[in-house]
N, CA, C and O atoms as a GROMACS GRO file, in nm:
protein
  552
    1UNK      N    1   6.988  12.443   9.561
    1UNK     CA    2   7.085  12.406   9.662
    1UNK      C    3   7.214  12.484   9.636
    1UNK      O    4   7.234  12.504   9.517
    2UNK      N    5   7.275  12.516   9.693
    2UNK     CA    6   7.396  12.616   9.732
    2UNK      C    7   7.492  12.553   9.740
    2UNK      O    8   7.461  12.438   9.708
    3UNK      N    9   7.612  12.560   9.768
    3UNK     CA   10   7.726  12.475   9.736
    3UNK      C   11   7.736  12.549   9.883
    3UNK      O   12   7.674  12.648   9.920
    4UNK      N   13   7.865  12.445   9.982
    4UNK     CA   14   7.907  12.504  10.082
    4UNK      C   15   8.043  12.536  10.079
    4UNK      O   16   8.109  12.461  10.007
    5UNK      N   17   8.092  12.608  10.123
    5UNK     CA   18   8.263  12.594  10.122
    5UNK      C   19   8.307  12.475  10.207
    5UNK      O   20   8.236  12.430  10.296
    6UNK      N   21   8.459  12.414  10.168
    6UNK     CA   22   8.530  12.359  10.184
    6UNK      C   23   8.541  12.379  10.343
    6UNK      O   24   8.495  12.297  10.422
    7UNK      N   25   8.580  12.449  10.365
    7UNK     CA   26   8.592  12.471  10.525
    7UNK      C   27   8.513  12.428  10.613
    7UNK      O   28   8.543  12.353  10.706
    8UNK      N   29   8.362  12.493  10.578
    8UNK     CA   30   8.280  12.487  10.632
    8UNK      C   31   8.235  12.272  10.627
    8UNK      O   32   8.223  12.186  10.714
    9UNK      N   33   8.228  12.273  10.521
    9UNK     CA   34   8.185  12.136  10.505
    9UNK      C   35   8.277  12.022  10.636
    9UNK      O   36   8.228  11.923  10.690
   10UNK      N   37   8.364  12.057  10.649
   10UNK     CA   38   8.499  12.010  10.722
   10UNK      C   39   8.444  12.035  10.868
   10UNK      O   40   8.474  11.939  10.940
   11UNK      N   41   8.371  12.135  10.937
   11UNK     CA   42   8.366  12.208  11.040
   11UNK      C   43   8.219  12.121  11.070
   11UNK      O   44   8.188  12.098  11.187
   12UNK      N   45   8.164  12.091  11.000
   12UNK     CA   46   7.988  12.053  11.040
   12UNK      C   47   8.013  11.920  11.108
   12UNK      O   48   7.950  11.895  11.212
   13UNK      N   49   8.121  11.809  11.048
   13UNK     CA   50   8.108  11.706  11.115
   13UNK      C   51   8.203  11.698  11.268
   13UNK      O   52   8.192  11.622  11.364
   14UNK      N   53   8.288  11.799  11.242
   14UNK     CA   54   8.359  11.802  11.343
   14UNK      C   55   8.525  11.710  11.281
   14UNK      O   56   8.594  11.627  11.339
   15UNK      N   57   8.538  11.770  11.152
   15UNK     CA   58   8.696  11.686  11.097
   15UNK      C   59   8.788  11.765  11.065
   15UNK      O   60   8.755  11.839  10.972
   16UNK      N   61   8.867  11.777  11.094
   16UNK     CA   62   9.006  11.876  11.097
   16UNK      C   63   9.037  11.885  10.973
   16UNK      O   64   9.040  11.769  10.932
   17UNK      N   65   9.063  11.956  10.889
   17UNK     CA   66   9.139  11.998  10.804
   17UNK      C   67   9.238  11.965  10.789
   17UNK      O   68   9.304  12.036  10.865
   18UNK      N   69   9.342  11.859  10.709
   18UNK     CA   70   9.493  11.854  10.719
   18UNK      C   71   9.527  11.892  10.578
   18UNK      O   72   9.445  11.867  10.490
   19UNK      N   73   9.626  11.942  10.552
   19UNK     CA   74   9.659  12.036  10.455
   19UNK      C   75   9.783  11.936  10.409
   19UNK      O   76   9.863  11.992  10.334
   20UNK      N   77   9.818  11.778  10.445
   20UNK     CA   78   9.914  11.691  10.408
   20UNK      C   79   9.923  11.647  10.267
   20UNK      O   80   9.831  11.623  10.188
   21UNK      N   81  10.056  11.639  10.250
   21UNK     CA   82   9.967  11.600  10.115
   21UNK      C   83  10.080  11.457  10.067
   21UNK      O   84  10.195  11.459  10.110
   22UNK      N   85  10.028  11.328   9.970
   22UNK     CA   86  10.051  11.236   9.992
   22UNK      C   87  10.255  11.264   9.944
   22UNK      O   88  10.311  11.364   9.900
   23UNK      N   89  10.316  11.108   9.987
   23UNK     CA   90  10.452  11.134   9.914
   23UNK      C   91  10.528  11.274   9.960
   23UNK      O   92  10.607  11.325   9.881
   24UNK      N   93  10.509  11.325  10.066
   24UNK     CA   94  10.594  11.443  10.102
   24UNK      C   95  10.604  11.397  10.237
   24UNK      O   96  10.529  11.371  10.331
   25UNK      N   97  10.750  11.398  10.201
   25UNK     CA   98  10.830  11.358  10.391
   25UNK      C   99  10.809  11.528  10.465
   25UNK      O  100  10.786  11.512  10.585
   26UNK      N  101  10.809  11.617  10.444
   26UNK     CA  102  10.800  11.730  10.510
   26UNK      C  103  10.662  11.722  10.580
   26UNK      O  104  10.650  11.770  10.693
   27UNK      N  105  10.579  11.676  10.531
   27UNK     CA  106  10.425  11.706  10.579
   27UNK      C  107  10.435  11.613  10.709
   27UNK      O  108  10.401  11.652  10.821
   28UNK      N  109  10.476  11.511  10.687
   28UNK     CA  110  10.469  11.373  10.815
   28UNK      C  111  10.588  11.282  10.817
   28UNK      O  112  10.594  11.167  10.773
   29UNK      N  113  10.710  11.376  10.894
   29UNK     CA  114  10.830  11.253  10.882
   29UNK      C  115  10.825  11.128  10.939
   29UNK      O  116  10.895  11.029  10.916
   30UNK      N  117  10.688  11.152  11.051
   30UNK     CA  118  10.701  10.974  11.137
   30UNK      C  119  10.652  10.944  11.044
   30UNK      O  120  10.720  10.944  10.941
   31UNK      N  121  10.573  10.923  11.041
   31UNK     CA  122  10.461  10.832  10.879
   31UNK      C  123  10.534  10.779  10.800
   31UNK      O  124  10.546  10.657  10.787
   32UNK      N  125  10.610  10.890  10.720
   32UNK     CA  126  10.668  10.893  10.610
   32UNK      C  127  10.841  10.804  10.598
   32UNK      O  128  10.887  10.737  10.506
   33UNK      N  129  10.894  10.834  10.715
   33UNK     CA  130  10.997  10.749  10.753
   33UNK      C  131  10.970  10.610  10.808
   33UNK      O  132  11.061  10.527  10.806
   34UNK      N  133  10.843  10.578  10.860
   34UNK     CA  134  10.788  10.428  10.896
   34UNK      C  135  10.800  10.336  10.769
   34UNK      O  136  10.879  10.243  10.752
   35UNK      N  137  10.702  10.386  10.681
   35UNK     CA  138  10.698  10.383  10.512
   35UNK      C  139  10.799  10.304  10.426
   35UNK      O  140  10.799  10.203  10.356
   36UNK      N  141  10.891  10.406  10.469
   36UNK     CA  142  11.011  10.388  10.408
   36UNK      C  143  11.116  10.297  10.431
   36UNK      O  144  11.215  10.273  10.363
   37UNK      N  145  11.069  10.239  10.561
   37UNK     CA  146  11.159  10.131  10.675
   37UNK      C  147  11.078  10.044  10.594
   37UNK      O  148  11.121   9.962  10.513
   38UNK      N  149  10.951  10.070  10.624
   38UNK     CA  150  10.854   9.854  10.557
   38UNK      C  151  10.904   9.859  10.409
   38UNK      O  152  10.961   9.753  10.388
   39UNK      N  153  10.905   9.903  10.346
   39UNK     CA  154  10.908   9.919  10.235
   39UNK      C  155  11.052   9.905  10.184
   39UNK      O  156  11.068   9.885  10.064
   40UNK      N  157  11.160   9.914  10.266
   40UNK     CA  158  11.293   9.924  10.214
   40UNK      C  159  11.317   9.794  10.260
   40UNK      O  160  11.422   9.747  10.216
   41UNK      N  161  11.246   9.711  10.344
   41UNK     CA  162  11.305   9.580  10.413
   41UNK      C  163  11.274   9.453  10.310
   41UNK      O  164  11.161   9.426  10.268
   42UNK      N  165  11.405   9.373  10.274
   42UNK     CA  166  11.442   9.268  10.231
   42UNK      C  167  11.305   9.204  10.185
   42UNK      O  168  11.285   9.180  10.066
   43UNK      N  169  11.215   9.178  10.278
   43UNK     CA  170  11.132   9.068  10.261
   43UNK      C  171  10.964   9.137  10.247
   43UNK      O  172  10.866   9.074  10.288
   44UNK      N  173  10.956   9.255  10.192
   44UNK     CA  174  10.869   9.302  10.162
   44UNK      C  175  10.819   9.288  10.043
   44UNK      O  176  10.892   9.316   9.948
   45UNK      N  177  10.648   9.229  10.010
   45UNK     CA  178  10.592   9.142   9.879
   45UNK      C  179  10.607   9.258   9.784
   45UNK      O  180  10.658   9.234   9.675
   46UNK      N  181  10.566   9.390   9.814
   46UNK     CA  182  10.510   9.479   9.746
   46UNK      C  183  10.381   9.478   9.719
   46UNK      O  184  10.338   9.580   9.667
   47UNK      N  185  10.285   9.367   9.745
   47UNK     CA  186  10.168   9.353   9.712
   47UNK      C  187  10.114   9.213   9.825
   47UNK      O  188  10.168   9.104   9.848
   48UNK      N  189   9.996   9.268   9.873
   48UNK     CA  190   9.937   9.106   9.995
   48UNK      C  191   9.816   9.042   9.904
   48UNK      O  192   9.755   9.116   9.826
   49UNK      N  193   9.791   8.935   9.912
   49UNK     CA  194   9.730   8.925   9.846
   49UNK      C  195   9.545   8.897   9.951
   49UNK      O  196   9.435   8.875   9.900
   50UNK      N  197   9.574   8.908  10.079
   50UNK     CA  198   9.458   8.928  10.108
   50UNK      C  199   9.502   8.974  10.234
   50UNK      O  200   9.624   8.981  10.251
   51UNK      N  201   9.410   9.013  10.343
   51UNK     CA  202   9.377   9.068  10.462
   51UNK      C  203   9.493   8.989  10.545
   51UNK      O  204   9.599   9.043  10.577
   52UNK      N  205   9.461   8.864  10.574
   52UNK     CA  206   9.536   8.757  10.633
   52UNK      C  207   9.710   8.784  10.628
   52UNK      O  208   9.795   8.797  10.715
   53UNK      N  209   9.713   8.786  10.489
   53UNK     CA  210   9.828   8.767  10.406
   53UNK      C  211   9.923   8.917  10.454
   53UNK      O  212  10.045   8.927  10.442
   54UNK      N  213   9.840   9.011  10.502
   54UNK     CA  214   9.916   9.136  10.526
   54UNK      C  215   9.962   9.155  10.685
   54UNK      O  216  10.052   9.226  10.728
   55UNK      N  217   9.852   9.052  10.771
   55UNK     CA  218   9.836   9.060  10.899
   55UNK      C  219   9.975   8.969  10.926
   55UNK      O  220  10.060   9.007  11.006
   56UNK      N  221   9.990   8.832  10.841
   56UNK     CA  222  10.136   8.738  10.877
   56UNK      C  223  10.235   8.837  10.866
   56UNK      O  224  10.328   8.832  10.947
   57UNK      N  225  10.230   8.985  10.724
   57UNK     CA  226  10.356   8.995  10.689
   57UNK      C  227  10.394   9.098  10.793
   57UNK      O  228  10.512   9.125  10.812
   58UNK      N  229  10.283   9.165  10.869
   58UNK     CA  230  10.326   9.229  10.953
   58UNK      C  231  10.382   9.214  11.093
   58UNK      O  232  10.446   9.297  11.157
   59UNK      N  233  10.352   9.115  11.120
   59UNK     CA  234  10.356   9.055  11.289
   59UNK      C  235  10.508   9.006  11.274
   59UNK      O  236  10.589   9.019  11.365
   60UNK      N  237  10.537   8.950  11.155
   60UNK     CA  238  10.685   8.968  11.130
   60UNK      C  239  10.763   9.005  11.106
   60UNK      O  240  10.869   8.943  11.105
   61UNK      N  241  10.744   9.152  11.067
   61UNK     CA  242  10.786   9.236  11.024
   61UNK      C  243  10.824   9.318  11.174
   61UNK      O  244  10.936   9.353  11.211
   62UNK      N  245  10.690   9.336  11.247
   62UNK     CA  246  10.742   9.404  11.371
   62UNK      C  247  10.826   9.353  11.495
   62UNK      O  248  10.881   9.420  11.582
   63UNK      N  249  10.819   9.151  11.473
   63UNK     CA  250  10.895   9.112  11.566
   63UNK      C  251  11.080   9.136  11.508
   63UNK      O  252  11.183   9.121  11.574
   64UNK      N  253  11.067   9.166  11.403
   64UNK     CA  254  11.204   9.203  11.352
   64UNK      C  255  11.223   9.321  11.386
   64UNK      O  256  11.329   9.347  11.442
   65UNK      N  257  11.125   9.430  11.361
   65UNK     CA  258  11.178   9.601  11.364
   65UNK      C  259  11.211   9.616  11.491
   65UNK      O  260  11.324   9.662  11.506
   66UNK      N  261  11.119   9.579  11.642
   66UNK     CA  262  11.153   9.569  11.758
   66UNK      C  263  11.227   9.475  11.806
   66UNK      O  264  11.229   9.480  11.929
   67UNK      N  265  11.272   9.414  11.774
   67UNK     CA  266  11.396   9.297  11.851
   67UNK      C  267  11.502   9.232  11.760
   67UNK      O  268  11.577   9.150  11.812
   68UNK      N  269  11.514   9.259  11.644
   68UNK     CA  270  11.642   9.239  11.595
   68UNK      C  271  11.693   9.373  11.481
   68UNK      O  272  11.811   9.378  11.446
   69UNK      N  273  11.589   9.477  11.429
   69UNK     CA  274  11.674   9.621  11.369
   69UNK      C  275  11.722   9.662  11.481
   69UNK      O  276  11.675   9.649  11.594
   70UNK      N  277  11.861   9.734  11.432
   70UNK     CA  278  11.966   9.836  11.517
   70UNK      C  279  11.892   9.961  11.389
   70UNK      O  280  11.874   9.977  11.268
   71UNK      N  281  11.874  10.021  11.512
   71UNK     CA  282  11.784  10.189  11.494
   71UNK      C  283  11.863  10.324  11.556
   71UNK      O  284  11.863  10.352  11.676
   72UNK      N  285  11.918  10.389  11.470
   72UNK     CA  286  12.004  10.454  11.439
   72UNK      C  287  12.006  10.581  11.540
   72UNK      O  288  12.100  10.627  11.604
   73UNK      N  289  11.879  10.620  11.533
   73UNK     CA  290  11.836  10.709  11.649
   73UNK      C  291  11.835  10.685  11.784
   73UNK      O  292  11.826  10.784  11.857
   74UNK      N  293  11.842  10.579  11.832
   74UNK     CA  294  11.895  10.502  11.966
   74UNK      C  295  12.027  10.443  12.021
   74UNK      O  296  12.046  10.374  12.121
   75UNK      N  297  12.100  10.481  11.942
   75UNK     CA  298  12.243  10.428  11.955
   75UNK      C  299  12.318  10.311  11.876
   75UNK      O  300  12.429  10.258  11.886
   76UNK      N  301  12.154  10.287  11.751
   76UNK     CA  302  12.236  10.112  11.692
   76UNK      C  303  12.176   9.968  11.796
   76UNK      O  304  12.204   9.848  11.798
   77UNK      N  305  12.061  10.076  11.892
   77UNK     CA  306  12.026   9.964  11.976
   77UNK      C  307  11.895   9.884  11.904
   77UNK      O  308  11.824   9.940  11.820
   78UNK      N  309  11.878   9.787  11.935
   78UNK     CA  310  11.689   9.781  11.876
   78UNK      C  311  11.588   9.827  11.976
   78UNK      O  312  11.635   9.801  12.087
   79UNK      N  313  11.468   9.884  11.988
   79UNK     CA  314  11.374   9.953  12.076
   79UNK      C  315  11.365   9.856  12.200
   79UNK      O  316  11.350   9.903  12.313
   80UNK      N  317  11.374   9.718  12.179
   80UNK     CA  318  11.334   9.625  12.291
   80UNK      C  319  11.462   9.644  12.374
   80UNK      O  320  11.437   9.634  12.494
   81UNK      N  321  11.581   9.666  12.348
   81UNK     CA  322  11.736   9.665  12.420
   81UNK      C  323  11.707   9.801  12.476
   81UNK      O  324  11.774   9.827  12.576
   82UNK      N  325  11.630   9.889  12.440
   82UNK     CA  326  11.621  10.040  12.501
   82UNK      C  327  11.482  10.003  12.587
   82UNK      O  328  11.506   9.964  12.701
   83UNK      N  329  11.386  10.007  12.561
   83UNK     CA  330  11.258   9.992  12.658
   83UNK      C  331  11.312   9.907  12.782
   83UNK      O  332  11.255   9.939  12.887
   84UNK      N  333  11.421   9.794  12.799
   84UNK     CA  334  11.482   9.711  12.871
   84UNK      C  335  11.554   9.813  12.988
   84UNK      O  336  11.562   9.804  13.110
   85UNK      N  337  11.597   9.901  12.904
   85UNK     CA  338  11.730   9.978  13.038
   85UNK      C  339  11.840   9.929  12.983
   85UNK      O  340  11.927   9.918  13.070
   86UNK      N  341  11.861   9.910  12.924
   86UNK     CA  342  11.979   9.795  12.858
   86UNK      C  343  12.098   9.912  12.730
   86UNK      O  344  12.194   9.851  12.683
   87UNK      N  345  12.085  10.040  12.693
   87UNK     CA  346  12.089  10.120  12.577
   87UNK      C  347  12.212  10.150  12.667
   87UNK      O  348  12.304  10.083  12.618
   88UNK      N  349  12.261  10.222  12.783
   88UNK     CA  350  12.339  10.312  12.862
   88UNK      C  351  12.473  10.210  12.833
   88UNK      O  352  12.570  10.216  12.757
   89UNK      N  353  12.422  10.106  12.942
   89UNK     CA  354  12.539   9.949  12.932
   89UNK      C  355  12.592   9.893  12.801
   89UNK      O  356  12.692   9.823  12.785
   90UNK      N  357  12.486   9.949  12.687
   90UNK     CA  358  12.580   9.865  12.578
   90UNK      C  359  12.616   9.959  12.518
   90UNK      O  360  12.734   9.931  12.499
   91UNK      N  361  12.602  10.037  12.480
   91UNK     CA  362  12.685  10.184  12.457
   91UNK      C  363  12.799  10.224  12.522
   91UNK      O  364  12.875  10.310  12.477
   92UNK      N  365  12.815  10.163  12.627
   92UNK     CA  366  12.962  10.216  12.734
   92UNK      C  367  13.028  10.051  12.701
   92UNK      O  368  13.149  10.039  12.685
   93UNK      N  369  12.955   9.955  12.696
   93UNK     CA  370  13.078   9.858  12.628
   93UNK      C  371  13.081   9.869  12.497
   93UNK      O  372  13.173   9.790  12.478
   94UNK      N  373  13.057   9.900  12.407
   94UNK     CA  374  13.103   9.953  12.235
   94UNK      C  375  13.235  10.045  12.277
   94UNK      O  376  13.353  10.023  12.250
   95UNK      N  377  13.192  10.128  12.335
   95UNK     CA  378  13.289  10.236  12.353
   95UNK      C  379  13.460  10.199  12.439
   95UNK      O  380  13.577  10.235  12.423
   96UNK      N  381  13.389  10.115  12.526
   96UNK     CA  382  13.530  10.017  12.586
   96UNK      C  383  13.628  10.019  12.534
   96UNK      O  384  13.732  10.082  12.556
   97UNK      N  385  13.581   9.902  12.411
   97UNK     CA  386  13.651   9.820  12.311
   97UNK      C  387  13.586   9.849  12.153
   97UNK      O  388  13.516   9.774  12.086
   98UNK      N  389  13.617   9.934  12.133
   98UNK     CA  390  13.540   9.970  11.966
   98UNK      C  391  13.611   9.875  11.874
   98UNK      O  392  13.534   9.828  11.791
   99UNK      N  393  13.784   9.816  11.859
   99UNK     CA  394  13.792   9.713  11.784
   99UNK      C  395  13.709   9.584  11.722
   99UNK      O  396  13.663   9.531  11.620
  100UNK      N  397  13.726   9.577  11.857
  100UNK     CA  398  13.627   9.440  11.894
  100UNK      C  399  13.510   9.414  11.844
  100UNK      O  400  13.475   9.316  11.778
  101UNK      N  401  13.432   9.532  11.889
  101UNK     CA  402  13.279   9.566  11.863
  101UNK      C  403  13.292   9.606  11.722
  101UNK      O  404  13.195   9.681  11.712
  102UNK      N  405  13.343   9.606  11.622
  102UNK     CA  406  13.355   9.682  11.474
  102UNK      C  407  13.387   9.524  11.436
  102UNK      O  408  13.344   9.477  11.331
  103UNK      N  409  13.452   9.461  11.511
  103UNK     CA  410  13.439   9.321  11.391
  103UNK      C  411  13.336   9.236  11.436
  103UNK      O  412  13.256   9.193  11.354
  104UNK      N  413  13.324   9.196  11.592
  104UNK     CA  414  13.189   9.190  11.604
  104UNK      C  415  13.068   9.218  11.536
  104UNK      O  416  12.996   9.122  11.508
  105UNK      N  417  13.044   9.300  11.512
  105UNK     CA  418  12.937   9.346  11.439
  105UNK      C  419  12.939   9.296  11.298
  105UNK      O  420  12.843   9.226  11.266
  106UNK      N  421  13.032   9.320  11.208
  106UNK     CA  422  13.072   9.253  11.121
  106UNK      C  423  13.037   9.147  11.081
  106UNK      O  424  12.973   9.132  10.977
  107UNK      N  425  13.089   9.016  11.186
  107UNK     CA  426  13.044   8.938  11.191
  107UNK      C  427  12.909   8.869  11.161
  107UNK      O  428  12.869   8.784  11.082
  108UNK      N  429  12.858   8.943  11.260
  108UNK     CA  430  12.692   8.932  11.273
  108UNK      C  431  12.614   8.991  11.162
  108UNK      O  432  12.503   8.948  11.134
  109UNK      N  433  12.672   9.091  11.098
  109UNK     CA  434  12.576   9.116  10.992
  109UNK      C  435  12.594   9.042  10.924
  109UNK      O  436  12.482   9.012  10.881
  110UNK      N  437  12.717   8.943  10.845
  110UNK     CA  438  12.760   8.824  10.800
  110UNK      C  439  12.649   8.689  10.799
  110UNK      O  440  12.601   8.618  10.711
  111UNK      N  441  12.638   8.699  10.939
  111UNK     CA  442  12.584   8.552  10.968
  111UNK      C  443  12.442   8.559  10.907
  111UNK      O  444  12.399   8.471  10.831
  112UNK      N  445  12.359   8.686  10.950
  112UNK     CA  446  12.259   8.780  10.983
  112UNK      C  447  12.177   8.813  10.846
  112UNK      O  448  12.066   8.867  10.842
  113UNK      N  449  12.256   8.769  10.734
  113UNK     CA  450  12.205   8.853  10.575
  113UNK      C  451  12.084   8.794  10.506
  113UNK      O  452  12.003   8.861  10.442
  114UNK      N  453  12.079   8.656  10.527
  114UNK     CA  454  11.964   8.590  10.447
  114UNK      C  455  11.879   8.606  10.543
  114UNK      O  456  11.764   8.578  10.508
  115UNK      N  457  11.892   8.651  10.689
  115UNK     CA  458  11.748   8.563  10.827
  115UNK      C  459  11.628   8.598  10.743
  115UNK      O  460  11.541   8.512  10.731
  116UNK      N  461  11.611   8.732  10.674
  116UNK     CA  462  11.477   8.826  10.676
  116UNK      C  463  11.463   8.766  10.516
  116UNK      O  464  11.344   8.771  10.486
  117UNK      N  465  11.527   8.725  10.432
  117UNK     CA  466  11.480   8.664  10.325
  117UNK      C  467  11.429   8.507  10.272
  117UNK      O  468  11.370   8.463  10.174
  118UNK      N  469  11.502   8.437  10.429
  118UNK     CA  470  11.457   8.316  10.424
  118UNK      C  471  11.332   8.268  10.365
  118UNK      O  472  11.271   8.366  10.324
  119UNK      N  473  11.275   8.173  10.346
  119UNK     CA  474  11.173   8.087  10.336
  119UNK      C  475  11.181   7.956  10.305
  119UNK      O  476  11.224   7.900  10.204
  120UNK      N  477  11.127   7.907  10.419
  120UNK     CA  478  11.070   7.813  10.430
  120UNK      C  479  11.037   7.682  10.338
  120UNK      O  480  11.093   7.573  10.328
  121UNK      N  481  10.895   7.755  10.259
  121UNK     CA  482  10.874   7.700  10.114
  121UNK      C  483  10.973   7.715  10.000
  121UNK      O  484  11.022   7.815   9.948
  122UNK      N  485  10.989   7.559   9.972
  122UNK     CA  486  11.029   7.585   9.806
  122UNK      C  487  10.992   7.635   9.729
  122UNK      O  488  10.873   7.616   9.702
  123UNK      N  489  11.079   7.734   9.642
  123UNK     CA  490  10.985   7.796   9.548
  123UNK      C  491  10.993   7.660   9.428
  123UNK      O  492  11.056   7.555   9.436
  124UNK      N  493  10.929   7.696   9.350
  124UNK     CA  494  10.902   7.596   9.274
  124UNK      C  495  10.917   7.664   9.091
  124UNK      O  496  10.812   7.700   9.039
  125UNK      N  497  11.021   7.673   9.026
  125UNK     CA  498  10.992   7.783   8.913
  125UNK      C  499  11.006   7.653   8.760
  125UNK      O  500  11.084   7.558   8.747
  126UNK      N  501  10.901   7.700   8.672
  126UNK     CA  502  10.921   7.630   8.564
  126UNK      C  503  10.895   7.752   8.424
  126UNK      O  504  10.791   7.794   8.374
  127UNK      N  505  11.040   7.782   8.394
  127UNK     CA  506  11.021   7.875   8.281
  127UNK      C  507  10.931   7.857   8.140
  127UNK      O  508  10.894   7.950   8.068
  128UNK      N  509  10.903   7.700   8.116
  128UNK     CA  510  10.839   7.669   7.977
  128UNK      C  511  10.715   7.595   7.989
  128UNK      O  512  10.668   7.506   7.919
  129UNK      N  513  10.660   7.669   8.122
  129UNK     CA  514  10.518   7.615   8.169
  129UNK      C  515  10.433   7.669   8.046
  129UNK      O  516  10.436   7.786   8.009
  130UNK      N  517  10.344   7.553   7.980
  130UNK     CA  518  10.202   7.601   7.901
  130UNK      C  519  10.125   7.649   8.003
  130UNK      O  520  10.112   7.628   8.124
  131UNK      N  521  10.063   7.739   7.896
  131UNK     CA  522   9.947   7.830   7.978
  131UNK      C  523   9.810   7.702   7.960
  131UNK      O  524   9.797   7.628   7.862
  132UNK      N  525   9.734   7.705   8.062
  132UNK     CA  526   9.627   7.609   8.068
  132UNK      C  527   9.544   7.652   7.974
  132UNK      O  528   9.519   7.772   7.986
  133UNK      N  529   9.471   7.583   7.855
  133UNK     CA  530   9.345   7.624   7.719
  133UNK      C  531   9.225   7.552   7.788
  133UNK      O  532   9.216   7.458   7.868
  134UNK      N  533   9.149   7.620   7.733
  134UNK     CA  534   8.996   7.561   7.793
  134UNK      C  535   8.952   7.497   7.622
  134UNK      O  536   8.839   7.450   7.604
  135UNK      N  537   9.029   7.502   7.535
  135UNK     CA  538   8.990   7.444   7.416
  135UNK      C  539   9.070   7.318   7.413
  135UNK      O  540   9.184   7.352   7.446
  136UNK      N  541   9.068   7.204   7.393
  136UNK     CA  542   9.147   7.048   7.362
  136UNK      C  543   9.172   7.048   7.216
  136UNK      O  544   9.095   7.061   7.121
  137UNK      N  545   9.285   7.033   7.223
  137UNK     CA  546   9.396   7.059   7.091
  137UNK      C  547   9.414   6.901   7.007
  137UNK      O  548   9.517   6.842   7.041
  138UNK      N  549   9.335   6.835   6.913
  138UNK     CA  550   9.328   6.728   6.858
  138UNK      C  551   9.453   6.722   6.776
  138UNK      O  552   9.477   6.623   6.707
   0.00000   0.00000   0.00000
């Protein structure tokens, strides 16, 4: 048996070649800047612990990225205030009154700091917890 080239092997099933390579923002800035948004946000586990567990953290994750992040590339608007028609109008009132809107804002990031770290559940912490023995200690 013959070895095939790389190329070729790529070409038989009909799969593109991508020459990306992982951890490089140059290769894929959408990707790579998405990434970097989940990953930089407050309330991210670093780890799910199952399927389920990744599906909750995401659905909340995106009702935040689309309707309450201000996204920098849109004016500071969130995507839902732009998909709306809504980006032109609040951009020409910022600009009105920029005082206003600078403590405004202020404000709100104020009020605004714990929303995404909240929970719900008590945590529950006990620093001088015994570890459970499967041996009984007479």
């Amino acid at each position: 048996m013959k070895a095939k080239k790389i190329k070729d092997m790529f070409e038989e099933p009909k799969m593109p070649q991508i020459f990306s390579r992982p951890r490089t923002p140059n290769d894929n800035p959408f990707v790579e800047s998405m990434f970097s948004t989940i990953k930089g946000a407050p309330q991210y586990p670093g780890r799910f612990l199952d399927l389920e567990n990744a599906y909750d953290y995401f659905v909340t994750f995106s009702a935040w990225h689309n309707k309450v992040h201000f996204h920098s590339g849109i004016d500071y608007v969130t995507p839902e205030q732009c998909h709306l028609g809504l980006r032109d109008q609040i951009v020409a009132h910022r600009k009105a009154d920029p005082i206003n809107q600078r403590l405004f804002r202020k404000e709100v990031n104020r009020q605004n700091q714990n929303v995404l770290t909240a929970n719900s559940k008590p945590v529950i912490l006990n620093l001088n917890q015994e570890p459970p023995c499967s041996v009984i200690n007479i």
